[in-house]
C-alpha positions as CSV (number, residue, x, y, z in Angstrom):
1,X,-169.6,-169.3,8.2
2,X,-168.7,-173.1,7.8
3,X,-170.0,-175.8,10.4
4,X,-169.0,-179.3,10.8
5,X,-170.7,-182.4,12.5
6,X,-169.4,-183.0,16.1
7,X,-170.7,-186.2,18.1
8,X,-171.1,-189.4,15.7
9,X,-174.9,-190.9,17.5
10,X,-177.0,-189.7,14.7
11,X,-179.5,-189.1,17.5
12,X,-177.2,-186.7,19.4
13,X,-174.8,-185.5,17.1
14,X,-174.6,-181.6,16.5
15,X,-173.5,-179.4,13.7
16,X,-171.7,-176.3,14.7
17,X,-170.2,-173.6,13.6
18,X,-166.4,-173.8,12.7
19,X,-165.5,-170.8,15.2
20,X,-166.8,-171.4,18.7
21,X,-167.0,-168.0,21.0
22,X,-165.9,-168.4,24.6
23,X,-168.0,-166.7,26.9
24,X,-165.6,-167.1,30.1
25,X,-165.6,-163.4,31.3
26,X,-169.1,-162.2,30.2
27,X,-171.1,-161.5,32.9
28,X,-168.1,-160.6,35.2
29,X,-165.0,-158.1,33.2
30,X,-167.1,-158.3,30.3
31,X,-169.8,-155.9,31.0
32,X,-173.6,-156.6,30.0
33,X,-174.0,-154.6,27.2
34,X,-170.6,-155.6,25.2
35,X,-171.2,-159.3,26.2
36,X,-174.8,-158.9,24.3
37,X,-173.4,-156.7,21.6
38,X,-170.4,-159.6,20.7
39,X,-173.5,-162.6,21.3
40,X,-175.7,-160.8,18.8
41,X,-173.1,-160.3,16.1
42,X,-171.5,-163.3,16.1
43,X,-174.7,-164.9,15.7
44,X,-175.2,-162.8,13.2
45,X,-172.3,-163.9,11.2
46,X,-173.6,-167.9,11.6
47,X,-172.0,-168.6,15.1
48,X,-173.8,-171.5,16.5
49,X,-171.2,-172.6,19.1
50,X,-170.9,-170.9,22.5
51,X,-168.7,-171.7,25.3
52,X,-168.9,-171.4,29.0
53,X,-168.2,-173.2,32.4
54,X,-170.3,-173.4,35.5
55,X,-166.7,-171.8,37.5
56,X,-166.6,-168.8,35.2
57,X,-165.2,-166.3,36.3
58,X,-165.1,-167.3,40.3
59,X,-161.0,-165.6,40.3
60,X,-162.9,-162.1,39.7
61,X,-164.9,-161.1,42.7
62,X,-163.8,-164.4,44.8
63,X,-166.8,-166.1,44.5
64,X,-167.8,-169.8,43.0
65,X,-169.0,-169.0,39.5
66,X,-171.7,-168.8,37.8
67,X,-171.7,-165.5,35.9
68,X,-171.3,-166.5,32.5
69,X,-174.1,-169.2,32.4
70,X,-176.0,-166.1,34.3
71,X,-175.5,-164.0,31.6
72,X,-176.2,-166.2,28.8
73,X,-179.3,-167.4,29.9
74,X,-180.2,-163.7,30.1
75,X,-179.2,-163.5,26.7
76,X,-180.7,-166.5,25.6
77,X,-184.5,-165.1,26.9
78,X,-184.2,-161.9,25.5
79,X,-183.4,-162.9,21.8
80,X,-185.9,-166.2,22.3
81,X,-182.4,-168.4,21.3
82,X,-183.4,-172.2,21.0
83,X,-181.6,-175.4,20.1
84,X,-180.2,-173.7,16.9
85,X,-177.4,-172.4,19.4
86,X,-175.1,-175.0,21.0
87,X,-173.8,-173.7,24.5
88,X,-171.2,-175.9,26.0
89,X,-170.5,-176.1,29.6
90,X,-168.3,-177.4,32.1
91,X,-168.1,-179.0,35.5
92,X,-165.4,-180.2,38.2
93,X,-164.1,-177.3,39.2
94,X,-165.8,-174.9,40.5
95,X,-164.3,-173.9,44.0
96,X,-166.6,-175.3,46.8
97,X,-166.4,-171.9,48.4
98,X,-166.2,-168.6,47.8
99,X,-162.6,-167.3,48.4
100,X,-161.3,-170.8,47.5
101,X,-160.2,-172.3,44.1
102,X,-160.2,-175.2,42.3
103,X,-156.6,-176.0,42.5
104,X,-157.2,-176.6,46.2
105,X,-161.0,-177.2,46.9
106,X,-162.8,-178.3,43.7
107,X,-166.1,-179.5,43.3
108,X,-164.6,-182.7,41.4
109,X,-166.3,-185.3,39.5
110,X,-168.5,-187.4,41.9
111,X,-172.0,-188.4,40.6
112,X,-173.3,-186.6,43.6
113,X,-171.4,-183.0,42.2
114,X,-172.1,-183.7,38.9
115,X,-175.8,-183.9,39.4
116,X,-175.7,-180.9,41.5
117,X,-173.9,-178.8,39.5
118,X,-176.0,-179.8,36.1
119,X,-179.1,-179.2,37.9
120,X,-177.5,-175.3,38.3
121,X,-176.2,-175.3,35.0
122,X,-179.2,-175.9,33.4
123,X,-181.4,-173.3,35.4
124,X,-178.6,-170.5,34.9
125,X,-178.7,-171.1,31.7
126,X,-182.2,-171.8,31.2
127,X,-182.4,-174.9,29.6
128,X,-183.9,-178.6,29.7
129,X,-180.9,-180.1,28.3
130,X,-177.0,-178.8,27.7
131,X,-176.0,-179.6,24.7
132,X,-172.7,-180.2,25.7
133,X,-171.0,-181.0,28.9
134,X,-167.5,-181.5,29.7
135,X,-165.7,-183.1,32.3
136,X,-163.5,-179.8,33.4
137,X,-160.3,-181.3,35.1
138,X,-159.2,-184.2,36.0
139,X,-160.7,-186.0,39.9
140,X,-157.9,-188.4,40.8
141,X,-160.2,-189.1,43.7
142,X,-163.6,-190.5,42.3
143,X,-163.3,-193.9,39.9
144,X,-163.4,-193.2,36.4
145,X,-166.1,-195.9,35.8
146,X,-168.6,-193.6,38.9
147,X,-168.0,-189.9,36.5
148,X,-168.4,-192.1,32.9
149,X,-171.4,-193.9,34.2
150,X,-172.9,-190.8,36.1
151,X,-172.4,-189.0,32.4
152,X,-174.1,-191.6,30.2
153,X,-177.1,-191.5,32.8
154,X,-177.3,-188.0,32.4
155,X,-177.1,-188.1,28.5
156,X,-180.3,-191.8,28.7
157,X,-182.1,-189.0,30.9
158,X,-182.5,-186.7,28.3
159,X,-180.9,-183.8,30.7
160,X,-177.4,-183.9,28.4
161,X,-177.0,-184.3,25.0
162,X,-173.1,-184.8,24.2
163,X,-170.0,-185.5,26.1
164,X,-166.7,-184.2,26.2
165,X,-163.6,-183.7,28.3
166,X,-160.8,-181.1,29.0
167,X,-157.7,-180.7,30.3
168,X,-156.9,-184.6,31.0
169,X,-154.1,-187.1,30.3
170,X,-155.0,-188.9,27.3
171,X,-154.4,-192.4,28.7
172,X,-157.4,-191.2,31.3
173,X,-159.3,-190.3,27.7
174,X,-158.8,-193.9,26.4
175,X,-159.4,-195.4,29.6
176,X,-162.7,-193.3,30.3
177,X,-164.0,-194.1,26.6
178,X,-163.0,-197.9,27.1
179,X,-165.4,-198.1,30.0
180,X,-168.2,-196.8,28.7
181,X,-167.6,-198.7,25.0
182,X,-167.1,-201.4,27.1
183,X,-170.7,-201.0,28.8
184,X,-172.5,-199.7,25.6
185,X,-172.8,-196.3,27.3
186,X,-171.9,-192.8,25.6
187,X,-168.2,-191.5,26.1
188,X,-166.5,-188.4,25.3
189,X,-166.3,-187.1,22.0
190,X,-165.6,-183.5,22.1
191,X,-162.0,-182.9,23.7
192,X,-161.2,-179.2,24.6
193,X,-157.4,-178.7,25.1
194,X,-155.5,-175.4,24.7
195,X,-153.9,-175.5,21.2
196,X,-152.3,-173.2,18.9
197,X,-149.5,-172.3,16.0
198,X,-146.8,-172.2,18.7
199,X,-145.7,-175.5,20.2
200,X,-144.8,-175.5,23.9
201,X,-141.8,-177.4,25.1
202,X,-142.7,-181.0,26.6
203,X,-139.3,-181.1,29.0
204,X,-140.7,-178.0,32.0
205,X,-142.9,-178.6,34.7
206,X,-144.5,-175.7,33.6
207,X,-146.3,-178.3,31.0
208,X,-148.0,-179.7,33.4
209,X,-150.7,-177.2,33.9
210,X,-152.7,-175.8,36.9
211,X,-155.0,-178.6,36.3
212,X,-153.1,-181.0,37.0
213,X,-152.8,-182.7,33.4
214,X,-151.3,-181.2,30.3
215,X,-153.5,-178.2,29.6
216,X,-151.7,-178.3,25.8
217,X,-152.3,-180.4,23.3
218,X,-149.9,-182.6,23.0
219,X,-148.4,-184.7,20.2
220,X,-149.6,-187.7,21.6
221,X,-153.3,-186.4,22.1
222,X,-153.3,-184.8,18.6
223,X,-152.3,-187.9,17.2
224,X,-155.0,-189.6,19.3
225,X,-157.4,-187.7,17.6
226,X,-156.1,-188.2,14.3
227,X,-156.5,-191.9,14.7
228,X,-160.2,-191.4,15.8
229,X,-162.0,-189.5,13.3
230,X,-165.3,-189.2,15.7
231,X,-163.7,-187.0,17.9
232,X,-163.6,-183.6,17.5
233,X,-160.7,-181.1,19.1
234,X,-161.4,-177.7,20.8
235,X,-158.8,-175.3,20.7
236,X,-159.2,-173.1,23.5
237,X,-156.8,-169.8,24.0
238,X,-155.4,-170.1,20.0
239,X,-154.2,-166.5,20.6
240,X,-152.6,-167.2,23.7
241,X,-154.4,-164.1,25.0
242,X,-153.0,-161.9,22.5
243,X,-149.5,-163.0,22.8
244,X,-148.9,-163.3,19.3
245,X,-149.1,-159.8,18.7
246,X,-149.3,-157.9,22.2
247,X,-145.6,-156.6,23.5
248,X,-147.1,-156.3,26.9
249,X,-148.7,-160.3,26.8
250,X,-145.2,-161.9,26.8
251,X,-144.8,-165.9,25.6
252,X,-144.5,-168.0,28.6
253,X,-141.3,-170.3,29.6
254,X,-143.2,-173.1,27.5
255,X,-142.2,-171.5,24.8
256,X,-138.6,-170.6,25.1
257,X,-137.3,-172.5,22.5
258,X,-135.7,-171.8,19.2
259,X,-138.3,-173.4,17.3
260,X,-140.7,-169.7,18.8
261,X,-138.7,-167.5,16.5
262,X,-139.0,-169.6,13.7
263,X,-142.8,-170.4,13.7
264,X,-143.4,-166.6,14.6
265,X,-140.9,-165.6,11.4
266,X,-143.0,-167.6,9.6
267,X,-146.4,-166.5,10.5
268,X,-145.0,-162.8,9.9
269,X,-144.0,-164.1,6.3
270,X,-147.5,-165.8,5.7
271,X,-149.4,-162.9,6.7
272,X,-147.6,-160.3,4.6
273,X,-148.2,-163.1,1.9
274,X,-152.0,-163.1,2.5
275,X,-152.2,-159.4,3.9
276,X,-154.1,-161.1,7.2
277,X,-153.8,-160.7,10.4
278,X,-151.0,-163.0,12.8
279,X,-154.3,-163.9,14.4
280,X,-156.0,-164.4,11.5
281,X,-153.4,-166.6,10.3
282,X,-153.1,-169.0,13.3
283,X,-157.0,-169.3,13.5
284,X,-157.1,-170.7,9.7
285,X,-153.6,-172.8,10.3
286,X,-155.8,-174.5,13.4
287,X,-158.9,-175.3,11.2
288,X,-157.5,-176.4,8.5
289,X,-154.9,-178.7,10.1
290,X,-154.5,-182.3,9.2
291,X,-156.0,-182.5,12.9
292,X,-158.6,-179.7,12.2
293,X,-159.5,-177.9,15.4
294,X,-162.5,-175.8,16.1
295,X,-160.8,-172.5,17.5
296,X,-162.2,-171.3,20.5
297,X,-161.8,-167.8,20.6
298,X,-162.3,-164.9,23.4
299,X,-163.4,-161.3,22.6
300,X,-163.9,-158.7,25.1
301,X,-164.9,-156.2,22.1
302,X,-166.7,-156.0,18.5
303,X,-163.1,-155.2,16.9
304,X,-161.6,-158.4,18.5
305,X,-164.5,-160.8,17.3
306,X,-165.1,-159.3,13.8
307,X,-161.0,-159.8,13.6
308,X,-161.5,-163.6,14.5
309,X,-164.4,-163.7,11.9
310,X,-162.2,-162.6,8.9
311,X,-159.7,-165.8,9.7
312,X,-162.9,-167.7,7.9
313,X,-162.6,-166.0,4.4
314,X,-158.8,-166.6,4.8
315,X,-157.7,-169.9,2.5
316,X,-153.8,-170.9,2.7
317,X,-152.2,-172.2,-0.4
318,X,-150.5,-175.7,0.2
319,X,-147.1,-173.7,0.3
320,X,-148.3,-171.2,3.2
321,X,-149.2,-174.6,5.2
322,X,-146.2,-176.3,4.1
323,X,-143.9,-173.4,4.9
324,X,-145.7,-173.0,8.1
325,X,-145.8,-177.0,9.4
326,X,-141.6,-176.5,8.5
327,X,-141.5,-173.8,10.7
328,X,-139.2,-175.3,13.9
């Protein structure tokens, strides 16, 4: 395994593991004893960085959420895990009420919710502090100044240790981190966006994701990040949930475009090159991008994590990358 350093405080800062494991379904279609099983042997391999949400999985059985932090604070007591593990979280939207979602009734970003929901947090999991917390979606309702201020309190309180966001414009980044630069407070650091090999068209609606912000990275947030080396991207759904090599996972309309078939041609051509997996290929394209990411990668079996290990021992020459960044 190889880690890098995320957050820049040298009181606060964290070094994790290069793969993070998403933990969004454990708990609910993930049954106990394969969500244990994949926790136990990614930590075996060096994983250090877990991620979960206080609304996972409310879509599954209709209620709020709450099963995945459940299960890893299960998890966490039975193996005696302590601050060598970083577990991420998430709040804003979990649904309000059961049956409803957060497209419609989300809990939002009000220093009342966020208080609320890290008190639960924290006792699902089982923890004093979370290590990470992220502002989930965006809350055109509440001032930016009430959820950055209600953040850094949170962080001075020793109840949160590092900040991050996900799933937001990236003027509402800037403008969030202005505020609390401008106040000496902490501000985000950790941005968690979906990212991959494939690049999704920036002219459809369909950009503009359930969220209400670009869910994708785009070339104006990875740039963003390129000009600020003390943040750190998150790449969540690299795989596009097995898309990439899964006839019955079609591509979405994001990515009808010609420059699909040519990035897929040449992933095919890299991986017979290297003899590694599509997957495997795309993982170690995202980390070792001029804008590295940290994948953040699902598994709802042993095969599917050990696959996403291997994309570690897998180094591109500067030709694979350069034939792959051609790729349009």
């Amino acid at each position: 395994m190889r880690y890098r350093t995320i957050g820049s405080d040298p009181q606060r800062r964290r070094e994790v593991s290069v793969l993070s494991l998403g933990a969004m379904l454990f708990g609910s279609l993930t049954d106990e004893a394969t969500s244990f099983a994949i926790l136990d042997r990614y930590v075996e391999a060096g994983g250090t960085f877990i991620d979960t949400s206080d609304n996972y999985a409310f879509w599954v059985n209709g209620g709020q959420g709450g099963e995945s932090e459940e299960l890893l604070g299960r998890w966490r007591r039975s193996r005696g895990v302590g601050d060598e593990i970083v577990i991420a979280t998430k709040v804003g939207a979990r649904p309000l009420a059961p049956g409803t979602s957060y497209t419609d009734n989300p809990e939002g970003l009000s220093a009342k919710v966020i208080r609320e929901s890290v008190e639960r947090s924290r006792e699902r999991l089982g923890v004093e502090k979370l290590d990470l917390l992220y502002a989930h979606i965006e809350d055109p309702r509440v001032p930016l100044r009430e959820t950055v201020e209600t953040f850094a309190e949170l962080v001075a309180e020793g109840t949160v240790g590092l900040l991050g966001v996900s799933n937001h414009w990236s003027w509402r980044v800037e403008r969030a981190r202005n505020i609390a630069a401008a106040a000496g407070l902490p501000g985000y650091e950790v941005l968690q966006y979906q990212h991959t090999y494939l690049r999704p068209r920036g002219d459809m609606p369909s950009e503009l994701s359930q969220f209400g912000a670009p869910g994708y990275a785009s070339s104006d947030l990875l740039a963003y990040v390129h000009e600020n080396p003390e943040l750190t991207l998150v790449a969540y759904s690299p795989l596009l949930k097995g898309a990439y090599v899964r006839p019955d996972k079609p591509l979405g309309k994001e990515f009808d475009h010609p420059g699909t078939q040519a990035r897929q041609a040449a992933l095919r051509e890299v991986a017979e090159e290297t003899g590694a997996t599509i997957n495997q290929v795309v993982l170690a394209w995202l980390m070792g991008h001029e804008v590295p990411a940290i994948p953040l990668v699902g598994a709802s079996s042993l095969a599917q994590l050990e696959e996403s290990l291997g994309a570690l021992d897998l180094e591109l020459t500067p030709e694979q990358r350069a034939k792959l960044d051609a790729a349009y």
